[in-house]
C-alpha positions in Angstrom: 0.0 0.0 0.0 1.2 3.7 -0.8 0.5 6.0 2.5 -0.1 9.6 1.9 0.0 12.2 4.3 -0.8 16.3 4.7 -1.9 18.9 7.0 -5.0 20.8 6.8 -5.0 24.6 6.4 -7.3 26.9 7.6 -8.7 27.5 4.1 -10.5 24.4 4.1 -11.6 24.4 8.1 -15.2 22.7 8.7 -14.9 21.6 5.0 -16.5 17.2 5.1 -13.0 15.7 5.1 -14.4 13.4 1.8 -14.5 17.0 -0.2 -10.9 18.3 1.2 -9.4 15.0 0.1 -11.0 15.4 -3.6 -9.8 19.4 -3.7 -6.6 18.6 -2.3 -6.1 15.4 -5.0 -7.0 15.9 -8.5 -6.3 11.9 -9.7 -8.8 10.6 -6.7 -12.5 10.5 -7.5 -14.9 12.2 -4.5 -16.7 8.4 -4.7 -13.7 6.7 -4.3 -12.4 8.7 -1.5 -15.8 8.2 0.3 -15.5 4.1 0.0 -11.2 4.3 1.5 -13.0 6.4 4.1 -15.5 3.7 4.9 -13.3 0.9 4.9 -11.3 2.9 7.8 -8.1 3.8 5.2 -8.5 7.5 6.3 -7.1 9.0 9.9 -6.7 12.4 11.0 -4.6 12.9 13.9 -4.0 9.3 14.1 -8.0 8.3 14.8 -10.1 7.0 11.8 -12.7 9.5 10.8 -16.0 9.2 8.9 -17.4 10.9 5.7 -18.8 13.7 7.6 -16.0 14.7 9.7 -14.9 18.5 9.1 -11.9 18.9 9.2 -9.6 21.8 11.3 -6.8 23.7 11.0 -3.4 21.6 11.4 -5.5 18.7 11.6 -3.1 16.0 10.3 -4.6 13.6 7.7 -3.6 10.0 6.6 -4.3 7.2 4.4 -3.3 4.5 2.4 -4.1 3.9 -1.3 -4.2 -0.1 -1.7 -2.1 -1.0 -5.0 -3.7 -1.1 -8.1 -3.8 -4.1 -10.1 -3.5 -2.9 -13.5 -5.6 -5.3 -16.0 -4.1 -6.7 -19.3 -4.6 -4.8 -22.6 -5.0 -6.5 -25.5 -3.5 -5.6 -28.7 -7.1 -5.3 -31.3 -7.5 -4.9 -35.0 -9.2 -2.1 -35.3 -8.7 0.3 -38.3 -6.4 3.4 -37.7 -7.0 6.5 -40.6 -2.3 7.0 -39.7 -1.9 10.7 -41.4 2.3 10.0 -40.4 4.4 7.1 -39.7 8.1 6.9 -39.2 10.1 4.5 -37.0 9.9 7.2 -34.0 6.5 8.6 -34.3 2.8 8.2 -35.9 0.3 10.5 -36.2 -3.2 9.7 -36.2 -6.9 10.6 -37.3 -8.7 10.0 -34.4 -12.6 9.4 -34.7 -15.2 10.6 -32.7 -16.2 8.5 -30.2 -12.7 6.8 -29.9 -11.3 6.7 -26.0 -7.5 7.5 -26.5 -6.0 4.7 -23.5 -7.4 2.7 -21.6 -9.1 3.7 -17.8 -12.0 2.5 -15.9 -14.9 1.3 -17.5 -12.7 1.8 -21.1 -10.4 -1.1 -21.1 -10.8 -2.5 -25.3 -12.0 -0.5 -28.4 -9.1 2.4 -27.6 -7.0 3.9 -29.9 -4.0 2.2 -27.6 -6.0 -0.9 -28.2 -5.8 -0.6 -32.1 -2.0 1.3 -31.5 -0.6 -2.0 -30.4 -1.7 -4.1 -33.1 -0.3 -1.9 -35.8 3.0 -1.2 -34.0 3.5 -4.4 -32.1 6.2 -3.9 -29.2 7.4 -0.4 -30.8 5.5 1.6 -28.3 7.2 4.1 -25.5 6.9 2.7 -22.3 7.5 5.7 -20.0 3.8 6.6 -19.1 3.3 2.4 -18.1 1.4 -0.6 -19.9 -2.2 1.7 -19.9 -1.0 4.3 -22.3 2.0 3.1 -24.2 3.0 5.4 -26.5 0.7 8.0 -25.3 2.4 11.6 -24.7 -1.1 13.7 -25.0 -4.6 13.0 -25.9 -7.5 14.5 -26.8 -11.5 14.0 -25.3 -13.5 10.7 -26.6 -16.0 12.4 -28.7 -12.7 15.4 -30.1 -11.2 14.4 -33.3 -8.2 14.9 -35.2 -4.8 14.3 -35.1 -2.9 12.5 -31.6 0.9 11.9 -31.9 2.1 9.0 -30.3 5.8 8.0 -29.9 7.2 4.6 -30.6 10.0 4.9 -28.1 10.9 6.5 -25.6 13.7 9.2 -26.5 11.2 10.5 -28.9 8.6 10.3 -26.2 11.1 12.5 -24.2 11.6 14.9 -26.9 8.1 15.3 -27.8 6.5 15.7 -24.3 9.8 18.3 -23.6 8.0 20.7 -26.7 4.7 20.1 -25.2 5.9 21.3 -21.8 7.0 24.3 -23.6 3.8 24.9 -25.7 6.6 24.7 -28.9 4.0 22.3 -30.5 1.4 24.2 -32.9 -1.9 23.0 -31.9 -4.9 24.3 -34.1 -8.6 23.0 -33.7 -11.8 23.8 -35.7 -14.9 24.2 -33.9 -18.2 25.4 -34.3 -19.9 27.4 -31.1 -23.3 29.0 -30.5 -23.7 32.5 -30.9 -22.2 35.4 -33.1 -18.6 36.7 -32.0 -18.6 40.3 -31.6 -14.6 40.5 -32.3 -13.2 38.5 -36.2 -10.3 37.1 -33.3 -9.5 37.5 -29.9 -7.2 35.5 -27.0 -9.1 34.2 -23.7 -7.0 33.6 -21.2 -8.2 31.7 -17.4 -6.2 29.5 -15.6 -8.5 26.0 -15.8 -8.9 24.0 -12.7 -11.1 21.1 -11.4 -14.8 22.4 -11.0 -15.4 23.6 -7.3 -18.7 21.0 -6.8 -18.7 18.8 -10.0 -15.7 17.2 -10.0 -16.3 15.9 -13.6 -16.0 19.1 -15.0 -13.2 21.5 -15.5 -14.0 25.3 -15.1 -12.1 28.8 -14.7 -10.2 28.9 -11.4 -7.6 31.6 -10.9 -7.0 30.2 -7.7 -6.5 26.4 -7.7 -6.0 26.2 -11.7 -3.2 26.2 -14.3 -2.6 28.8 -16.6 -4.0 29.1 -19.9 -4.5 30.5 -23.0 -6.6 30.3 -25.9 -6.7 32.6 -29.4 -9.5 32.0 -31.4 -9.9 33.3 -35.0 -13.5 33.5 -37.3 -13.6 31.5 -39.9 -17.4 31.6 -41.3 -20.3 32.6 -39.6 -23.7 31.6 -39.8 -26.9 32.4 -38.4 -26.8 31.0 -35.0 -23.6 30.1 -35.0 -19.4 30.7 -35.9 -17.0 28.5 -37.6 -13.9 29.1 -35.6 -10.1 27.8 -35.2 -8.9 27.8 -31.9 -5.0 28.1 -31.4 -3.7 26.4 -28.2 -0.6 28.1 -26.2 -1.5 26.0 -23.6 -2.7 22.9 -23.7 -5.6 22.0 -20.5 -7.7 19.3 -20.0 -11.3 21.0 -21.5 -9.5 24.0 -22.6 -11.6 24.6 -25.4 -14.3 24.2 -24.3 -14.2 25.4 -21.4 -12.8 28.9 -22.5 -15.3 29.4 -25.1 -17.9 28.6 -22.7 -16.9 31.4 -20.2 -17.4 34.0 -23.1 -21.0 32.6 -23.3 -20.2 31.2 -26.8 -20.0 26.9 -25.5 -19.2 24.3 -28.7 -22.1 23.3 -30.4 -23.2 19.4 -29.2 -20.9 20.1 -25.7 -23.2 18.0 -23.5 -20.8 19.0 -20.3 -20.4 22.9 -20.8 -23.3 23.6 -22.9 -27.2 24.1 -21.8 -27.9 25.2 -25.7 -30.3 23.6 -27.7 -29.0 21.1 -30.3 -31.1 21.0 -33.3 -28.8 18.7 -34.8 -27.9 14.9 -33.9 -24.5 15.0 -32.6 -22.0 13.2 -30.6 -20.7 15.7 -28.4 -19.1 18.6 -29.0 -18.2 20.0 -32.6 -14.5 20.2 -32.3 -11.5 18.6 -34.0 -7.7 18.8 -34.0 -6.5 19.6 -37.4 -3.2 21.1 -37.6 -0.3 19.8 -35.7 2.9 20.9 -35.5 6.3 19.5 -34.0 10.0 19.1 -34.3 11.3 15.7 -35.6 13.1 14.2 -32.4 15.0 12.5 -35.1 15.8 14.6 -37.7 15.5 18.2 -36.1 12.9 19.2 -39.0 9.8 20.9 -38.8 6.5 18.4 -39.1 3.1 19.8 -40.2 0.5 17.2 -39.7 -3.3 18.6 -41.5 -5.9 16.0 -40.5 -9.2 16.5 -42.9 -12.2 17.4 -41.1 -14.5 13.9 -40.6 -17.8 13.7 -42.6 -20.3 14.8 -39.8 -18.2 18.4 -39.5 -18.3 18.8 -43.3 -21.9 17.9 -43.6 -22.7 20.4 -40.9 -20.9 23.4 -42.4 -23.0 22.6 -46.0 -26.4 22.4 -43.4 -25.8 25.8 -41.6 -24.4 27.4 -45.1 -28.0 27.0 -46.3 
């Protein structure tokens, strides 16, 4: 078992210890907190608590994560659209609807699933036998292009450009609503949600910085064709910044209470253009993944 332990500040005084523990760890699920408190894994000042305990300042809290028994992924032949291939990298089309690796409740049909039948063995292993070859992703029902690295020196070199936001990142989108400016840059550091913790939101306080410029490409009646350039790359980023400027991604189920006259499968957004250094040969790769059928078919519907 892995023990953790921290002190409570007076911030979070008289907040239910279950809903500390889930502000305080981003990876832990409230739910699953709630059943390590139950089964007496939690102890503040060295007596086990329950669920409903509020906590105190300098109130000293521990517990003990029991280890993970990771399950077995299975290679599965599954067709990839592969916009790039080399022997340190491929680039890939991702479809809507596709879960990029492998996590609870997703464990076959993933694009790691289908990744390690087409590349066998040549997969980085540095982020573990769930996400081989994995250095990014993007959101289940998000298209477009995901670069994945088949060992892991270019896995190294690639997530070192993507801690440096040096990797161009450009996604079309459609959102509701008319923007008043042709382009503009939102900028909100994005953090867990305060009460919903499936949801991402703007949080200056407990979130990471972030930056979005967006740029009209057509507009429509109800609605703008936009590109979205990343400078920083969030979980929801997207979608969450166009949301705070009242203009959420058309189909968004999470950050969107619009009406969606159309039948879509979550949000409208897709990752086009992507841009990287070779960790091989130094050069600069531009990777421009075709929008899928359902995005094209919509533009032609809302040009009418």
């Amino acid at each position: 078992m892995e023990e953790f332990r921290f002190q409570i500040t007076e911030e979070m005084e008289e907040e239910r210890i279950d809903k500390c523990m889930s502000l305080l760890i981003d990876s832990l699920s409230r739910s699953f907190i709630q059943k390590l408190i139950k089964v007496g894994q939690v102890r503040v000042n060295g007596t086990v608590v329950k669920g409903s305990y509020r906590v105190k300042a300098d109130d000293d809290v521990q517990f003990c994560l029991p280890e993970s028994v990771e399950p077995d992924i299975q290679p599965e032949k599954i067709p990839l659209d592969i916009l790039y291939e080399d022997k340190s990298v491929v680039v890939v089309n991702k479809p809507k609807g596709m879960v990029v690796h492998p996590a609870a409740g997703h464990y076959s049909g993933t694009l790691v699933n289908a990744l390690m039948y087409h590349c066998g063995s040549e997969l980085s292993g540095i982020n573990g036998v769930m996400r081989p070859g994995i250095v990014h992703r993007i959101d289940m029902n998000t298209t477009g292009s995901v670069i994945v690295c088949k060992n892991d020196a270019a896995h190294n070199c690639i997530a070192e450009q993507l801690k440096e936001h040096s990797i161009r990142r450009c996604y079309h989108a459609i959102c509701h609503g008319s923007l008043k400016e042709d382009q503009g840059t939102i900028v909100g550091a994005i953090g867990r949600h305060p009460t919903d913790r499936k949801k991402m939101a703007i949080n200056e306080k407990n979130g990471k910085h972030a930056v979005t410029h967006y740029k009209v490409l057509k507009r429509f009646k109800d609605y703008t064709y936009i590109e979205c350039r990343l400078e920083t790359g969030r979980t929801h980023q997207i979608r969450v910044h166009m949301a705070s400027i009242g203009h959420p991604l058309l189909g968004d189920e999470v950050y969107s209470n619009r009406k969606n006259p159309f039948i879509l499968q979550g949000q409208t957004l897709h990752a086009k253009i992507l841009g990287f250094i070779h960790p091989v040969s130094d050069v600069y790769i531009e990777i421009d993944a075709p929008l899928p059928d359902y995005f094209m078919h919509l533009l032609k519907i809302l040009s009418h």
